[in-house]
C-alpha positions as a Markdown table, in Angstrom:
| # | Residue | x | y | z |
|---|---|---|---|---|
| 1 | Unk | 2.8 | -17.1 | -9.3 |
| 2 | Unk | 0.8 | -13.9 | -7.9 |
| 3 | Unk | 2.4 | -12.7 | -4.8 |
| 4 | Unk | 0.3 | -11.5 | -2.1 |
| 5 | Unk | -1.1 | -8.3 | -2.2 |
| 6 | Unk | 0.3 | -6.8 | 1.1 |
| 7 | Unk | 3.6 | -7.6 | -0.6 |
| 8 | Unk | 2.8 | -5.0 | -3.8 |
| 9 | Unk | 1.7 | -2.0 | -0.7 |
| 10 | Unk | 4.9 | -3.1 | 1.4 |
| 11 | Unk | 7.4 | -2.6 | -1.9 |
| 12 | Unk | 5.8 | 0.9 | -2.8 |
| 13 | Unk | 5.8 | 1.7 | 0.9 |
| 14 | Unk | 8.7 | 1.3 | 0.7 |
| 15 | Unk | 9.7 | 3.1 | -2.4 |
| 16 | Unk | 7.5 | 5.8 | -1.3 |
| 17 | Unk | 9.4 | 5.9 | 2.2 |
| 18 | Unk | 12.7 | 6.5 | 0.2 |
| 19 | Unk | 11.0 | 10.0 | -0.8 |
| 20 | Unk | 8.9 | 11.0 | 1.8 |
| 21 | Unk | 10.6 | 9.6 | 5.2 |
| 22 | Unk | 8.2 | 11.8 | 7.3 |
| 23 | Unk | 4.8 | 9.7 | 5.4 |
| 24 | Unk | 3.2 | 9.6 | 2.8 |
| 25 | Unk | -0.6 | 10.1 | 1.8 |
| 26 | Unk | -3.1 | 7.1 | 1.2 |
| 27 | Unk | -3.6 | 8.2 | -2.2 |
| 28 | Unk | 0.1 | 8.1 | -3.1 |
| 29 | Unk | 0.6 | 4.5 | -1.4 |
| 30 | Unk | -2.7 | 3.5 | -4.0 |
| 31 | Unk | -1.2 | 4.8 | -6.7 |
| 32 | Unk | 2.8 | 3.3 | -6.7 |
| 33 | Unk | 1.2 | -0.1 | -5.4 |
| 34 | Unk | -1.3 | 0.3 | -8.5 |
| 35 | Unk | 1.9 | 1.4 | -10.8 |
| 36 | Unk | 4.0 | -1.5 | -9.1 |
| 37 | Unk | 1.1 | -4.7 | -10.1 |
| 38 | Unk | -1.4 | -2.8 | -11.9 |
| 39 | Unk | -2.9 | -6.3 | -12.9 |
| 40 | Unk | -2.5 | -7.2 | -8.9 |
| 41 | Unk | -4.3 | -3.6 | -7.4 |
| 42 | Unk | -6.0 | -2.8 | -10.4 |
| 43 | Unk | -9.9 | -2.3 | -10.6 |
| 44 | Unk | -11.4 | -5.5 | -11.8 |
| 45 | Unk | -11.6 | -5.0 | -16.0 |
| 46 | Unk | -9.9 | -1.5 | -15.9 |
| 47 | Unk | -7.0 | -3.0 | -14.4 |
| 48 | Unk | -4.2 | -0.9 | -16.4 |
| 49 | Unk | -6.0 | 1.8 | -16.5 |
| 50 | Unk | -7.2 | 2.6 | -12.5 |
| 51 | Unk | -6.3 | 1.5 | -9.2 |
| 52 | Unk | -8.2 | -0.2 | -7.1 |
| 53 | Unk | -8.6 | 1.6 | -3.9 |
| 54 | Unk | -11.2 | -0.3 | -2.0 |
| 55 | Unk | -8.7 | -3.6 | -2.3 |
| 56 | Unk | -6.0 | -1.4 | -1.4 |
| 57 | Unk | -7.3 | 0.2 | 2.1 |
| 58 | Unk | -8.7 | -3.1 | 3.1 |
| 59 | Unk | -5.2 | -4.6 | 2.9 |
| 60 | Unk | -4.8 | -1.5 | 5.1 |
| 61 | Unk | -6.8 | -1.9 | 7.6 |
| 62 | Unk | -9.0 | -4.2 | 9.9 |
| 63 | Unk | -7.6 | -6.3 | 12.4 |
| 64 | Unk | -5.2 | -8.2 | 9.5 |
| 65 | Unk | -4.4 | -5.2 | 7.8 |
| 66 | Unk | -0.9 | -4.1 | 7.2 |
| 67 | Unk | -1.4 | -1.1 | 10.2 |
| 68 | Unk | -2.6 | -4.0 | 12.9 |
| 69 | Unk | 0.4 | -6.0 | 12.2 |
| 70 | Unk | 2.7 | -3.1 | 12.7 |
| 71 | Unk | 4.2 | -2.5 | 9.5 |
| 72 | Unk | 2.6 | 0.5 | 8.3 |
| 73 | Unk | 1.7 | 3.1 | 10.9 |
| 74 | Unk | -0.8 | 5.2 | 10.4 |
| 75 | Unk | 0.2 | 8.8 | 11.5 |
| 76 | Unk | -3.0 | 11.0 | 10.8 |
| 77 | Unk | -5.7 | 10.7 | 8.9 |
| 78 | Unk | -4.9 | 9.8 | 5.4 |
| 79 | Unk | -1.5 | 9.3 | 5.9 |
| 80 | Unk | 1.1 | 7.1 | 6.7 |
| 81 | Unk | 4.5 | 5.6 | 7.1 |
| 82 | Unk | 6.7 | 2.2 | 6.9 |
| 83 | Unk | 7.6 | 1.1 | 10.0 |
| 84 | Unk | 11.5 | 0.5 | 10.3 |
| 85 | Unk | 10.9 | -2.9 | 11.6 |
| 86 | Unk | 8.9 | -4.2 | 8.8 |
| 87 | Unk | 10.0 | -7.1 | 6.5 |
| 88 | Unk | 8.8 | -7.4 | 3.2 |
């Protein structure tokens, strides 16, 4: 069974949090999610071989995303962190 996307950013946000407790950069939450599931963030028929960004930041953001429920926060432009309160 696939688990939900958000679930794949939340684990390397978490990861990545682990390392970088003061953020981390979009690009480096795209590419631990994409080297967490590459077959559930990869781009459609290069899936092992590139991330899929797009699919990424719009589990980001919008009024569903990951940010609008509180458990990312976004603290500039481009970057980010977990917030302590989040459950995966």
């Amino acid at each position: 069974m696939k688990r939900p996307i958000r679930d794949v950013i939340l684990q390397a946000a978490a990861q990545l949090a682990k390392s970088s407790p003061h953020g981390f950069s979009e690009s480096m939450l795209i590419v631990t999610a994409w080297q967490l599931d590459p077959l559930m963030v990869g781009l459609e028929g290069y899936e092992t071989r590139y991330p899929d960004a797009n699919r990424i930041k719009a589990a980001l953001m919008g009024r569903r995303g990951l940010v609008a429920q509180g458990k990312l926060i976004r603290t500039a432009a481009g970057m980010y962190t977990l917030n302590g309160k989040a459950v995966m």
